[in-house]
RONU-92098 format. One record per atom (N, C-alpha, C, CB): y, x, z. Coordinates in steps of 0.02 Angstrom, whole numbers, plus 50000, padded with zeros to 5 digits. Each point is the difference from the previous one (the first is absolute). Glycine has a CB too. Layout:
% residues N
{yy Y&xx X&zz Z}
...
//
This chain:
% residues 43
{yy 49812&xx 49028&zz 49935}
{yy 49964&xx 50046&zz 49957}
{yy 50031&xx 50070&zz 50007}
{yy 49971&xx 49906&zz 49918}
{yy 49980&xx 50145&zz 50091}
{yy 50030&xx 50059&zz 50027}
{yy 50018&xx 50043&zz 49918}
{yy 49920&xx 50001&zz 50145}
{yy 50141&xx 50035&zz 49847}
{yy 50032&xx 50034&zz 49977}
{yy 49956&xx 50056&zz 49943}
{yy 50080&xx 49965&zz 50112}
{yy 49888&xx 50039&zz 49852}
{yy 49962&xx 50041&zz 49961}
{yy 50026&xx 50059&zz 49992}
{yy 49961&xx 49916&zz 49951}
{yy 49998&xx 50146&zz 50088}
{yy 50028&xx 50072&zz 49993}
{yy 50022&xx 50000&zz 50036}
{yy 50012&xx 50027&zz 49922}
{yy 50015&xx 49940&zz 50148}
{yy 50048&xx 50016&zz 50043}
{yy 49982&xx 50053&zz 50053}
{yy 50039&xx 49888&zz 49975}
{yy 49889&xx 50099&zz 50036}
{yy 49962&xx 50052&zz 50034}
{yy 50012&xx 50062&zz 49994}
{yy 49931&xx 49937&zz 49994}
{yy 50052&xx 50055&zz 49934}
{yy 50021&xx 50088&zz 49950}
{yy 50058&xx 50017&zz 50006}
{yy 49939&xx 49988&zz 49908}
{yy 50125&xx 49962&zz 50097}
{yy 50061&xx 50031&zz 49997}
{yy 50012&xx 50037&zz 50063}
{yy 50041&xx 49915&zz 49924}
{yy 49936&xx 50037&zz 50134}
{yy 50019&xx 50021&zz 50052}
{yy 49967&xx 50060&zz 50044}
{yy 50036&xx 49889&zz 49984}
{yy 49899&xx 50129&zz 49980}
{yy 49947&xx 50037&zz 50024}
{yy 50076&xx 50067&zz 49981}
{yy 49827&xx 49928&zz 49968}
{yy 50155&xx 50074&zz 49970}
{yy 50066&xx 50058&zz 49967}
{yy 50051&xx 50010&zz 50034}
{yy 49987&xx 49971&zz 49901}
{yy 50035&xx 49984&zz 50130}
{yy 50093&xx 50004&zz 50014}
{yy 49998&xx 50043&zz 50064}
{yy 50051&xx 49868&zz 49956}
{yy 49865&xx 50107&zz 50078}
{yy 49982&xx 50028&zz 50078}
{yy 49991&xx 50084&zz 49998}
{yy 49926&xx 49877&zz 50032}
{yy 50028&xx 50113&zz 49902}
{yy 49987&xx 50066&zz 49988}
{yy 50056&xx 50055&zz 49977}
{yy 49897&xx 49942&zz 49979}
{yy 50128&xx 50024&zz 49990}
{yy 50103&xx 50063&zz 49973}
{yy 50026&xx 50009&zz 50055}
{yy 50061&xx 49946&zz 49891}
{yy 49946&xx 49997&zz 50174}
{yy 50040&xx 50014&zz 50044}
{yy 49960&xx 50057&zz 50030}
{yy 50060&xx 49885&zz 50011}
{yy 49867&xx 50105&zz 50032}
{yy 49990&xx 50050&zz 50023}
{yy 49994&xx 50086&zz 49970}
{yy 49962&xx 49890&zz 50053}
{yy 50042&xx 50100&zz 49878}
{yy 49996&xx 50051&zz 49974}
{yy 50050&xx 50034&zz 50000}
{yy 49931&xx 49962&zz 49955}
{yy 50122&xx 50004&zz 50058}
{yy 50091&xx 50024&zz 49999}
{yy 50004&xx 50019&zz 50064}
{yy 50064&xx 49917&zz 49921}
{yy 49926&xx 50059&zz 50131}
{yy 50008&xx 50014&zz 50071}
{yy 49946&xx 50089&zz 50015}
{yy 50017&xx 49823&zz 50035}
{yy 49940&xx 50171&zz 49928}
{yy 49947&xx 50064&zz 50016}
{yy 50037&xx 50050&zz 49950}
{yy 49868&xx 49935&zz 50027}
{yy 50170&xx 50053&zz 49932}
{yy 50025&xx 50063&zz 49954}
{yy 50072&xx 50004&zz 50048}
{yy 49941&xx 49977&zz 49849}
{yy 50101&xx 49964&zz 50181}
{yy 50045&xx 50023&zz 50046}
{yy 49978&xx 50057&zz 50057}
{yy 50043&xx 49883&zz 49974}
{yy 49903&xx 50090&zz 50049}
{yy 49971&xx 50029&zz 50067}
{yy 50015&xx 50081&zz 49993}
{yy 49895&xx 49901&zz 50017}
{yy 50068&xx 50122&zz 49918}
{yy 49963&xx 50050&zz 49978}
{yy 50048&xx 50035&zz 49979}
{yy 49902&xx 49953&zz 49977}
{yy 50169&xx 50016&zz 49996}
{yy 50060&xx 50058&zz 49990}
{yy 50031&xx 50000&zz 50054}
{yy 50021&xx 49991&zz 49891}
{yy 49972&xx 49964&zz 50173}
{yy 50029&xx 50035&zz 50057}
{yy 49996&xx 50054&zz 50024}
{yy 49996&xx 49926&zz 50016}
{yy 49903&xx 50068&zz 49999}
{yy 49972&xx 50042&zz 50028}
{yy 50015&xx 50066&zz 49955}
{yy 49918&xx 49913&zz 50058}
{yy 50085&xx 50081&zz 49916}
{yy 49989&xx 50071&zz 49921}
{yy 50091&xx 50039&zz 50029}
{yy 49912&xx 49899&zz 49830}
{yy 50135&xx 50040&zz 50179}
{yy 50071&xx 50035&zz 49993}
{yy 49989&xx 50024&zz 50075}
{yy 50089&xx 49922&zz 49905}
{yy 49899&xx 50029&zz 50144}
{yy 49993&xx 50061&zz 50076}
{yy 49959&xx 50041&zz 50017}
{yy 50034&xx 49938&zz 50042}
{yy 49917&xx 50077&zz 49900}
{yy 49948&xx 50049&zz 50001}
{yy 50056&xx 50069&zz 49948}
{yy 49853&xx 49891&zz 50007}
{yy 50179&xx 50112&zz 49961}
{yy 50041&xx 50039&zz 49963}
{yy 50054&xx 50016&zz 50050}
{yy 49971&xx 49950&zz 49886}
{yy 50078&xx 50007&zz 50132}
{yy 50056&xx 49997&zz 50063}
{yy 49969&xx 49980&zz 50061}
{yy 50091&xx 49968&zz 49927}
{yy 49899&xx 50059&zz 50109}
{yy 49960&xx 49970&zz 50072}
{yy 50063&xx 50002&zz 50021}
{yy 49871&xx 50042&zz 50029}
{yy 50181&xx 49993&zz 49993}
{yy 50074&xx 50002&zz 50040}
{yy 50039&xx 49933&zz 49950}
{yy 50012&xx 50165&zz 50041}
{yy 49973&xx 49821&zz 49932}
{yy 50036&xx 49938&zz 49975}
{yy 49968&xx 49928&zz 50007}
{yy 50044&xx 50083&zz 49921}
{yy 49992&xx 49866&zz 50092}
{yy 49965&xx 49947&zz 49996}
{yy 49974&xx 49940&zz 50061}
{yy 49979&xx 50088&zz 49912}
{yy 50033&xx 49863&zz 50119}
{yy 49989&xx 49990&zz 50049}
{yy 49937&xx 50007&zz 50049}
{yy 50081&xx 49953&zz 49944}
{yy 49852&xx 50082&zz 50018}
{yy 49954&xx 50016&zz 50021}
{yy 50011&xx 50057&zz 50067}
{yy 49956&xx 49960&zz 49877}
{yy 50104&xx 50092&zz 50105}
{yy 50005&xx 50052&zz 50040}
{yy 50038&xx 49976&zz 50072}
{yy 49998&xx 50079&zz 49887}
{yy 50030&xx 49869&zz 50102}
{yy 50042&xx 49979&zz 50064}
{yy 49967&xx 49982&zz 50039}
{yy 50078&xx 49971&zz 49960}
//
C-alpha cells in the first residue's frame, strides 16, 4: 500500500532543491557579473 502524501512530499522536496540550486546559480552569476576579475570564471 503506497504511502499517503508521499507524492506531495516528494513533489516539494524536488521542487526546494531545484529552487536552491537556481538561487545558487543566480548569486554566482550576479557576483561574476559585479567582480568579473575575480572568481574561477576569469581563469
Amino acid at each position: 500500500m503506497p504511502i499517503p502524501g508521499f507524492d506531495t512530499v516528494a513533489l516539494v522536496v524536488i521542487i526546494f532543491v531545484a529552487l536552491r540550486e537556481t538561487v545558487a546559480r543566480f548569486r554566482l552569476i550576479r557576483a561574476a557579473r559585479r567582480a568579473p576579475s575575480q572568481g574561477p570564471a576569469s581563469a
